[in-house]
C-alpha positions as CSV (number, residue, x, y, z in Angstrom):
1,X,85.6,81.3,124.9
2,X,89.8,80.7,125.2
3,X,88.9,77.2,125.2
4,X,86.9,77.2,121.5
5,X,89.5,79.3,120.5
6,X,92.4,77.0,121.8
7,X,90.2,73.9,120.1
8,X,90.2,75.6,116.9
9,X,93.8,76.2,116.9
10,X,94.7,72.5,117.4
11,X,92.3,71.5,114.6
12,X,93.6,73.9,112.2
13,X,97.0,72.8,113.2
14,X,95.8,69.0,112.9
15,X,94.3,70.2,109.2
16,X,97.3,71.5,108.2
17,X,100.1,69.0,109.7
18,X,97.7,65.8,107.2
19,X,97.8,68.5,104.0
20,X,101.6,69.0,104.7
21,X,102.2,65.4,104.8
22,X,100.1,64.5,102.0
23,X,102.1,67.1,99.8
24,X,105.3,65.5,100.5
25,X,103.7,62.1,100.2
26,X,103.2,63.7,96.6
27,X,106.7,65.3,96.5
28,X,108.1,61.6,97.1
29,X,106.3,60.0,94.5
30,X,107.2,62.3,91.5
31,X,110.7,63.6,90.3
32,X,109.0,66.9,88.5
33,X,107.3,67.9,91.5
34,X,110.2,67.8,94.3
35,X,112.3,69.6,91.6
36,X,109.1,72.6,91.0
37,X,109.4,72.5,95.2
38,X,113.1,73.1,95.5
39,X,113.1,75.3,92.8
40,X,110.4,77.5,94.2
41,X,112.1,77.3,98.0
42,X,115.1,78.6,96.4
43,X,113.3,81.9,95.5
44,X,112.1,82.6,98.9
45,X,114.5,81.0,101.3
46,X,116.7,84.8,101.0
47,X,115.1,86.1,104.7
48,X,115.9,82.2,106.0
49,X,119.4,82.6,104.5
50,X,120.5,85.5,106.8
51,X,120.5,83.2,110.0
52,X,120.1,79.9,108.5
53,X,122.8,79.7,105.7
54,X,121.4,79.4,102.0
55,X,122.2,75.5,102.3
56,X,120.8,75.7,106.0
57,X,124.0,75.4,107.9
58,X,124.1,78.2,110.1
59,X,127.0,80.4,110.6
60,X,126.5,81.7,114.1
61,X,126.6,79.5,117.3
62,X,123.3,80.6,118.8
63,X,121.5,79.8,115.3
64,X,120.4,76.0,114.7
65,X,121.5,74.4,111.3
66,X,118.4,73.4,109.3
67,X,120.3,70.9,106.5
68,X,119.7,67.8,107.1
69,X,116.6,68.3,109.0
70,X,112.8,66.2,109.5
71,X,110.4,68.1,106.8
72,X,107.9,67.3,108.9
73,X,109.4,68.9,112.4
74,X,110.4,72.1,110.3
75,X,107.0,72.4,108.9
76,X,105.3,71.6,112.6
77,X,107.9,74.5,113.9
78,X,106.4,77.0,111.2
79,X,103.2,76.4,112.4
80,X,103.6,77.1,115.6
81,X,105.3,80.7,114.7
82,X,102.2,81.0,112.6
83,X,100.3,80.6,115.5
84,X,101.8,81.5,117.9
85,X,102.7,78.4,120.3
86,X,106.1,79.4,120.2
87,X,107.5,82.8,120.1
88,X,110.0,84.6,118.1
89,X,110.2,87.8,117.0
90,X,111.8,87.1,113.9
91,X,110.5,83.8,113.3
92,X,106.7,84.6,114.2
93,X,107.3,87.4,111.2
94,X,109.2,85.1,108.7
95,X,106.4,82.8,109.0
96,X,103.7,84.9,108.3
97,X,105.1,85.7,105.1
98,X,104.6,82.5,104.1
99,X,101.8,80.5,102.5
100,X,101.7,76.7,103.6
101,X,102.7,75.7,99.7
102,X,105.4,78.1,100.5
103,X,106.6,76.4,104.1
104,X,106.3,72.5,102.8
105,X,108.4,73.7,99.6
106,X,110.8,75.7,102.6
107,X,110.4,72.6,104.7
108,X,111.2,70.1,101.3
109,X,114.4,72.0,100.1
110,X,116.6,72.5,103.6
111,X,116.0,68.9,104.5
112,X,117.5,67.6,100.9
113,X,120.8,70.1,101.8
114,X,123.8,68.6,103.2
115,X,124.5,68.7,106.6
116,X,128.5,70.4,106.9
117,X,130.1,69.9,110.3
118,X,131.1,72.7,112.2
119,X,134.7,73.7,112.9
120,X,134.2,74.2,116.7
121,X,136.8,73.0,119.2
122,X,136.8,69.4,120.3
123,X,134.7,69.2,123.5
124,X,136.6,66.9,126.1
125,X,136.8,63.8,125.6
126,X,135.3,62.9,129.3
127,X,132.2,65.4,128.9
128,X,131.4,63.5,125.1
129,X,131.2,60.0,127.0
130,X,129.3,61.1,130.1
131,X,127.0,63.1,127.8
132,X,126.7,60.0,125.6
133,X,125.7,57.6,128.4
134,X,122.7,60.1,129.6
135,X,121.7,60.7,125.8
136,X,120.9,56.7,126.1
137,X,119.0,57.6,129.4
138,X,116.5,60.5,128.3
139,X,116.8,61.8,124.8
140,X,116.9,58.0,123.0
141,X,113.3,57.4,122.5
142,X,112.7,60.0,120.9
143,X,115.5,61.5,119.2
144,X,116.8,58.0,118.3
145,X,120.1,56.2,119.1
146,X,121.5,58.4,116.8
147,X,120.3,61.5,117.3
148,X,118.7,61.8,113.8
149,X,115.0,62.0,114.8
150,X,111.9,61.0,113.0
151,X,109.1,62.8,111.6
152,X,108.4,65.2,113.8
153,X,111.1,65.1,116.2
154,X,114.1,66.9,115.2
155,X,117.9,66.0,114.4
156,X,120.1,67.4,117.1
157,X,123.1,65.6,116.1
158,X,125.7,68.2,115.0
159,X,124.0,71.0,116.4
160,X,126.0,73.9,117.6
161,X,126.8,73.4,121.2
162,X,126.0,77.0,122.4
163,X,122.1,76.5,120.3
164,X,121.6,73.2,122.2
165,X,122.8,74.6,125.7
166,X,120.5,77.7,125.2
167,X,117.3,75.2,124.2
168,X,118.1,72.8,126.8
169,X,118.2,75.6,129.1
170,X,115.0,77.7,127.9
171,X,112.7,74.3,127.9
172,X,114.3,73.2,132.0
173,X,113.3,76.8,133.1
174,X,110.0,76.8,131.4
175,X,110.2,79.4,129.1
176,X,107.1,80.9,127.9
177,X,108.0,80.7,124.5
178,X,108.1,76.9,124.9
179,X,104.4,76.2,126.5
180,X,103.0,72.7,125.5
181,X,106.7,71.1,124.6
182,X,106.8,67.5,125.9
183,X,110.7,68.7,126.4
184,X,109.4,71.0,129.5
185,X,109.2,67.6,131.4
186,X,112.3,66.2,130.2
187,X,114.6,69.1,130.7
188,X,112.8,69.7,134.1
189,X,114.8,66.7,135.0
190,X,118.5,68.1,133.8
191,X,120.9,69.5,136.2
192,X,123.8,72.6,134.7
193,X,126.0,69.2,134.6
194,X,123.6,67.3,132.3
195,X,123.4,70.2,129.3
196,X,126.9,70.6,129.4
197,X,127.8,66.9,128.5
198,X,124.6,66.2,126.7
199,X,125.7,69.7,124.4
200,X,129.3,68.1,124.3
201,X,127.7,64.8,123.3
202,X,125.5,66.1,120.5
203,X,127.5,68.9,119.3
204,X,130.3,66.3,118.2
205,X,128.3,63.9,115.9
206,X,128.2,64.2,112.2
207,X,125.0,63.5,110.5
């Protein structure tokens, strides 16, 4: 029985992941629609806002900035609060609230915001060049040589360091809250040493 129930869960989440992207395929190819999408984000972003930031950049460390970010990871990451892959008390709430017009519209309008970079101290200068050479080792393929990502992997570039330490830290201890993340293998692999200059690394960048 878990095993149908698991089965159905992927293919719902496969069914939905093609109807997001077809509706920003559609977004893309017409100015009056992407307009009606922001528009209608605007009106329901006001929960997102009290973590995220209105235009997505957050104001709190521990929070990640959503500005600037892959539509298609954001909308994968609502799905799996919907469903409950990943866990959230906040977040698995929010989500729920939503309809998934409502989450591609969400998704739509914080990518198209402007990424602002942080005012944090400069990290050290040796930490931002050790963390860059093992950035080119184990977060590259994915993440790309820039840190920018790609449709469903996410842009960690700017990120605030103390969100990135935190993430890099809950995936390497196997947080439940994580289960099925091809980052449990990778940050398996990451020593206390490793976070620190990848977070000094990443944190640093400007989108």
């Amino acid at each position: 029985m878990g095993r149908v129930v698991l089965l159905w869960v992927l293919l719902c989440g496969v069914a939905q992941a093609s109807e997001m992207m077809d509706r920003l395929a559609a977004l893309e190819k017409d100015p009056a629609k992407r307009e009606q999408a922001y528009a209608a984000a605007e009106e329901r972003i006001l929960l997102c806002s009290k973590c995220h930031g209105k235009d997505g950049n957050s104001k709190r460390d521990y929070i990640p900035n959503l500005a600037g970010q892959n539509p298609q990871y954001l909308f994968d990451a609502f799905e799996k609060y919907v469903d409950g892959q990943r866990t959230d008390f906040v977040m698995n709430q929010a989500a729920k609230l939503l309809t998934i017009n409502e989450r591609v519209n969400i998704a739509y309008y914080f990518s198209q915001q402007k990424v602002v970079p942080r005012t944090e101290a400069a990290p050290d200068k040796a930490l931002v060049e050790q963390g860059a050479q093992r950035f080119a080792t184990v977060c590259v393929t994915c993440h790309g040589d820039k840190a920018m990502g790609h449709d469903g992997f996410p842009r960690i570039a700017g990120q605030p360091r103390a969100y990135l330490t935190h993430a890099l830290q809950r995936y390497r201890d196997k947080d439940p809250s994580r289960a099925g993340s091809p980052m449990l293998a990778v940050a398996g692999l990451l020593s206390e040493d490793d976070i620190a200059t990848l977070t000094a690394y990443l944190s640093q960048l400007q989108p």
